[in-house]
N, C-alpha and C positions, 0 to 999 in steps of 0.2 A: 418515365424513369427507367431506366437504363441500368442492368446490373455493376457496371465498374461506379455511377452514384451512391449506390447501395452500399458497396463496398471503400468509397472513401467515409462516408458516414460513420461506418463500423468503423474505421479506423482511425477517427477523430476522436469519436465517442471511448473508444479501447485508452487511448491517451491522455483524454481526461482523468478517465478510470484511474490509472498509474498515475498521474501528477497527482492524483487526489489521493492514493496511496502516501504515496511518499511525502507527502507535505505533513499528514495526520501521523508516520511512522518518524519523521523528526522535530515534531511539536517539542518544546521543551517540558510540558506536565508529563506527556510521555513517559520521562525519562528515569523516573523512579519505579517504573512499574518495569519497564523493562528491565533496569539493573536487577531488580528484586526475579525476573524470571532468568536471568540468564547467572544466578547463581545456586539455582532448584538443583541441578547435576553436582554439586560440590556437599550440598547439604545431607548430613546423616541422619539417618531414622530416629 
């Protein structure tokens, strides 16, 4: 094995990482939980 192998792996695996992100951050169940956190700054004590 050869370091530039090593280092396409890392960055197969880094990609999955992020599509696997982004797939779970626009799920649709998501999406009330988000709205509910992205209105915490407007809410009063």
């Amino acid at each position: 094995m050869d370091i530039n192998f090593l280092r396409s792996i890392v960055t197969v695996a880094a990609f999955v990482v992020f599509i696997g992100i982004l797939v779970w951050a626009c799920l649709p169940s998501r999406k009330a939980e988000f709205d509910d956190a992205a209105q915490l700054p407007f809410q009063s004590e």
